[in-house]
N, CA, C and O of each residue as an XYZ file, in Angstrom:
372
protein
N       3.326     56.750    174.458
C       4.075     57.684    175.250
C       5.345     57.004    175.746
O       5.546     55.794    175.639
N       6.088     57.776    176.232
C       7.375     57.047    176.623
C       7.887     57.660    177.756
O       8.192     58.852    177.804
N       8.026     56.572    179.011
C       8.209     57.037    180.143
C       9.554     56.243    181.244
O      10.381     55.583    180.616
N       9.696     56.296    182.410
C      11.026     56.190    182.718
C      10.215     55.739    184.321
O       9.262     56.369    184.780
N      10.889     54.457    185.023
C      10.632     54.739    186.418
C      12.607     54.027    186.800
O      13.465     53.346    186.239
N      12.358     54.938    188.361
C      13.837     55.139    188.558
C      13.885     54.378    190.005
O      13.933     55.335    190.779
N      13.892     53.785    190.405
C      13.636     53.118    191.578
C      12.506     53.624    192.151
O      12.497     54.484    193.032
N      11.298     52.963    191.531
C       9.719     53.062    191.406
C       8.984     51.891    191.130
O       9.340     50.850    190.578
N       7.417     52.385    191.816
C       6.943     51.894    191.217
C       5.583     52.292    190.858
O       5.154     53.152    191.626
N       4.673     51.906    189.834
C       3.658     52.491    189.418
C       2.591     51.476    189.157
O       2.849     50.361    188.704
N       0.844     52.072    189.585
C       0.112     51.129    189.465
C      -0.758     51.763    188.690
O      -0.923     52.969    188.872
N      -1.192     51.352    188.083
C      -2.938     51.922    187.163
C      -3.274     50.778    186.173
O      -2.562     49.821    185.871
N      -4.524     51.091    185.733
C      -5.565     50.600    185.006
C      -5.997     51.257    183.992
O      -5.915     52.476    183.840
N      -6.577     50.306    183.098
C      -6.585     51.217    181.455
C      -7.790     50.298    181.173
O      -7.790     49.217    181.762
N      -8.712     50.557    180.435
C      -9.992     50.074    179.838
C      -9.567     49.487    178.423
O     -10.443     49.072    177.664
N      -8.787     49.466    178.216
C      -7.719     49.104    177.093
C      -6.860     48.085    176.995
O      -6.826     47.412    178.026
N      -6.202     47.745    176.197
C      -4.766     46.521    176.127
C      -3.668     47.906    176.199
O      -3.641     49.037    175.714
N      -3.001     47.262    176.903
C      -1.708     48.311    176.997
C      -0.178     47.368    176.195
O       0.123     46.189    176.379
N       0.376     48.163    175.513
C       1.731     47.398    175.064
C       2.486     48.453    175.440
O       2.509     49.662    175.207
N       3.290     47.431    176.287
C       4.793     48.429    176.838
C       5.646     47.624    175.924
O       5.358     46.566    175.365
N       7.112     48.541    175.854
C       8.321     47.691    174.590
C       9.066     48.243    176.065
O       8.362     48.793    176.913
N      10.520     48.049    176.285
C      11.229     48.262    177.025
C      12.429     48.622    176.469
O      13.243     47.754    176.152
N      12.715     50.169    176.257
C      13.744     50.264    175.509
C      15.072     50.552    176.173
O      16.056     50.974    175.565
N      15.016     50.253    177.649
C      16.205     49.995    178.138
C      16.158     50.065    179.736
O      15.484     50.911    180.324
N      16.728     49.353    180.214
C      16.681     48.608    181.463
C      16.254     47.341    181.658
O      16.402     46.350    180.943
N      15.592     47.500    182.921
C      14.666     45.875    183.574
C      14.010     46.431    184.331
O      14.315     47.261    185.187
N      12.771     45.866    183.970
C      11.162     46.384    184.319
C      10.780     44.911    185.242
O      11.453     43.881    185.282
N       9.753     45.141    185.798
C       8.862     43.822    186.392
C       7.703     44.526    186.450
O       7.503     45.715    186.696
N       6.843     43.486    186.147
C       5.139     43.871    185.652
C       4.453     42.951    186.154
O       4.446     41.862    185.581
N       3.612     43.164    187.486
C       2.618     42.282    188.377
C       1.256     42.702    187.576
O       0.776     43.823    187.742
N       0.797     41.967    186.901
C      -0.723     41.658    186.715
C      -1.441     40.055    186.535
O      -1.146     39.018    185.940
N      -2.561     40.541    187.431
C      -3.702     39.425    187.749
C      -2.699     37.934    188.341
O      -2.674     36.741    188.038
N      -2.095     38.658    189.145
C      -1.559     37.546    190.382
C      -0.248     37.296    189.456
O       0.317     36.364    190.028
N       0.237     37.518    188.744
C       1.229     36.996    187.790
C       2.623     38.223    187.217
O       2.572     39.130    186.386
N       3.690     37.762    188.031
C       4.764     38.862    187.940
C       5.184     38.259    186.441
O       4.861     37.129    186.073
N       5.886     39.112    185.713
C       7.050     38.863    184.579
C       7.934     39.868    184.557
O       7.538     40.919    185.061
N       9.049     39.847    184.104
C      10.255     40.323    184.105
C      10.471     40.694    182.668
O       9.898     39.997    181.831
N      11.112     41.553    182.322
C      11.166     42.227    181.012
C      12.377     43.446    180.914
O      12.391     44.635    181.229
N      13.207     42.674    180.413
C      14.394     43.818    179.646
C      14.550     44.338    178.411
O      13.926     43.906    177.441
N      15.305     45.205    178.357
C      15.727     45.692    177.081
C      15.554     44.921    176.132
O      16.116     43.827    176.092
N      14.323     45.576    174.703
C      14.068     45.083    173.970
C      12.783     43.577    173.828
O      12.419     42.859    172.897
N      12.470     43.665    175.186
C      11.347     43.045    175.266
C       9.977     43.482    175.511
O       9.777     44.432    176.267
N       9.060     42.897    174.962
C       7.515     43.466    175.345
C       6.488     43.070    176.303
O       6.575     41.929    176.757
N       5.627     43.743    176.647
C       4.694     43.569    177.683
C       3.251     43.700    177.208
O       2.867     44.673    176.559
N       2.346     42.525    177.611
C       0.865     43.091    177.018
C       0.103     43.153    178.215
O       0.165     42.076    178.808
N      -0.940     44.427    179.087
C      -1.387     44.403    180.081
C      -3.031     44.427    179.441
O      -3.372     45.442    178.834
N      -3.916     43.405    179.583
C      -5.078     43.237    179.175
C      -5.947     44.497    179.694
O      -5.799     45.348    180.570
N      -6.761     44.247    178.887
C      -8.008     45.534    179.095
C      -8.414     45.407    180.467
O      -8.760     44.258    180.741
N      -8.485     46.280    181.475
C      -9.448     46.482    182.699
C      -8.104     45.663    183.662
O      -8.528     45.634    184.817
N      -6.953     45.132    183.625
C      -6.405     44.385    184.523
C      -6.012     45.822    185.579
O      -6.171     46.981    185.197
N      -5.702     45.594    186.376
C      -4.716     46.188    187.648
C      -3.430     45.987    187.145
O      -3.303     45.004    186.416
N      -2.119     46.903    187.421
C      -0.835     46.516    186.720
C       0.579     47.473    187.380
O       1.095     48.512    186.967
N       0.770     46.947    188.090
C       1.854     47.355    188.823
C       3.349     47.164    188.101
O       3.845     46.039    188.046
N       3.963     48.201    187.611
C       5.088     48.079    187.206
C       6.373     48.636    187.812
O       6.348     49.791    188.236
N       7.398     47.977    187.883
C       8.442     48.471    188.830
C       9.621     48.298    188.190
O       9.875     47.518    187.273
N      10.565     49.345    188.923
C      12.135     48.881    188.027
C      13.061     49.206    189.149
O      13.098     50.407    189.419
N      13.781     48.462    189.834
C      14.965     48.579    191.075
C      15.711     49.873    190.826
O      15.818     50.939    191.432
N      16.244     49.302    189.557
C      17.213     50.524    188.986
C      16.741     51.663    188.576
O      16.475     52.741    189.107
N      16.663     51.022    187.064
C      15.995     52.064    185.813
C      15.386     51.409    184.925
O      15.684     50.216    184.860
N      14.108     52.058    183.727
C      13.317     51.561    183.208
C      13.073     52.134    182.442
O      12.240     53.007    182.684
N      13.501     52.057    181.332
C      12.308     53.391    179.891
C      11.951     52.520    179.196
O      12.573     51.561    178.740
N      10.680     52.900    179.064
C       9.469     52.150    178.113
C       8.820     53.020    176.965
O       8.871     54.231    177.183
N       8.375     52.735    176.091
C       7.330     53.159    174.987
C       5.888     52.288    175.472
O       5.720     51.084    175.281
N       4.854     53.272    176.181
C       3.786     52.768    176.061
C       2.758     52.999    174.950
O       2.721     54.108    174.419
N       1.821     51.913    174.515
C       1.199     52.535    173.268
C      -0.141     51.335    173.872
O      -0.207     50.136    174.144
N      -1.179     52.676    173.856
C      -2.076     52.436    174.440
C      -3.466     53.623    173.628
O      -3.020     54.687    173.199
N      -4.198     53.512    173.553
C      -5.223     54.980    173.488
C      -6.782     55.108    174.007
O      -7.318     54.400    174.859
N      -7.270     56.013    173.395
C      -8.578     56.319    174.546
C      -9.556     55.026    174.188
O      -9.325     54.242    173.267
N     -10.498     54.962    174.937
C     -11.315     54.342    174.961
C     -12.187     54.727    174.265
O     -12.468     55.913    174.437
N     -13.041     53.936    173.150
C     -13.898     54.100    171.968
C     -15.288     54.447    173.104
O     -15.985     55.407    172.776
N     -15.583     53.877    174.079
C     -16.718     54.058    174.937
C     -16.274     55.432    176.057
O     -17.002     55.583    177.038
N     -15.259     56.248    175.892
C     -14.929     57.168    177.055
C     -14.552     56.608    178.385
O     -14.291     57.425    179.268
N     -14.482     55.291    178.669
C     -13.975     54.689    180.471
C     -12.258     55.533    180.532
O     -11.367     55.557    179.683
N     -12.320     56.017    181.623
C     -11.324     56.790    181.622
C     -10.007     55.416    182.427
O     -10.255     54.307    182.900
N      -8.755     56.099    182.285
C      -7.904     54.876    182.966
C      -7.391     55.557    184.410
O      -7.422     56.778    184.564
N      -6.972     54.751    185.326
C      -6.935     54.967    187.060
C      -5.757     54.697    186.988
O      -5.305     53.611    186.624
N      -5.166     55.601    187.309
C      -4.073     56.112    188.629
C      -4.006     54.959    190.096
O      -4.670     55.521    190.968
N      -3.677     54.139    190.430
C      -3.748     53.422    191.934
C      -3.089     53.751    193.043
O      -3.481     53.820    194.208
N      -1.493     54.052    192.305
C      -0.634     54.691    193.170
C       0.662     54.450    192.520
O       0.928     53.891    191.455
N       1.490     55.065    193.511
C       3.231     55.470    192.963
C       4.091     55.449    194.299
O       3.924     56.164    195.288
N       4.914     54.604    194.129
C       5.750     54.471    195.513
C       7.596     54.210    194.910
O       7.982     53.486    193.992
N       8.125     54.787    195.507
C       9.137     55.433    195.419
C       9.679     53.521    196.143
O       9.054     52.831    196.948
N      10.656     53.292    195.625
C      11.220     51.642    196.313
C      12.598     51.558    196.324
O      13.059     51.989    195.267
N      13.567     51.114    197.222
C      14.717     50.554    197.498
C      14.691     49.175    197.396
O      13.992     48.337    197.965
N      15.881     49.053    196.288
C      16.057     47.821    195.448
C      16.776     47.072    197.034
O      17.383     47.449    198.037
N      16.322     46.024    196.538
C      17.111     44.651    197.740
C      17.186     43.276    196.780
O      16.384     42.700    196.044
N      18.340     43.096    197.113
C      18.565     41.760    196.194
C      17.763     40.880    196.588
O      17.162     40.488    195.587
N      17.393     40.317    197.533
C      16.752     39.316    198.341
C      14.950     39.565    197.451
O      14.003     38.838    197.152
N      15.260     40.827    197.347
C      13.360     40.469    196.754
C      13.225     41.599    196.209
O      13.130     42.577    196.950
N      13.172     41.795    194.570
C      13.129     43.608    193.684
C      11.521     43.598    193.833
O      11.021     43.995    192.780
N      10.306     43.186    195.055
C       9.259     43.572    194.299
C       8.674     44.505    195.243
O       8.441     44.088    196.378
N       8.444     45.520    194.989
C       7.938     46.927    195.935
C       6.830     46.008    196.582
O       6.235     45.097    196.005
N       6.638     46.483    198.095
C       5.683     46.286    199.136
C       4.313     45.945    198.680
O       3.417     45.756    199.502
């Protein structure tokens, strides 16, 4: 799927490996205690069952490619928070 965050940020969980591509902007991706940074034209792998908070100050469009679970575990929603970029620190609350 291919999705967009606009000075956001988004958390959920997938029973799955998730691959995000970043097809334009700068993203930051907190999972299992461990931020990375990812622009245009770079990729992201979020392991099966992790927690995964992704955020973008600005703007962010991604291609996620991910699918259902062969066992039915459905994937979680955590939350969505709307963020004002600050130079001093881009990482939502």
């Amino acid at each position: 799927m291919e999705w967009e965050l606009r000075g956001e940020s988004w958390t959920d969980e997938h029973p799955i490996d998730e691959l995000n591509h970043v097809i334009q902007g700068h993203l930051f991706v907190r999972c299992d205690g461990e931020t990375t940074e990812v622009r245009t034209g770079d990729l992201v792998l979020v392991p099966a069952g992790a927690v995964s908070t992704y955020w973008a100050p600005e703007y962010a469009r991604m291609l996620a490619v991910y699918g259902p679970d062969p066992q039915g575990r459905p994937s979680r929603i955590h939350g969505y928070e709307r963020i004002l970029p600050r130079p001093d620190n881009p990482c939502p609350s």
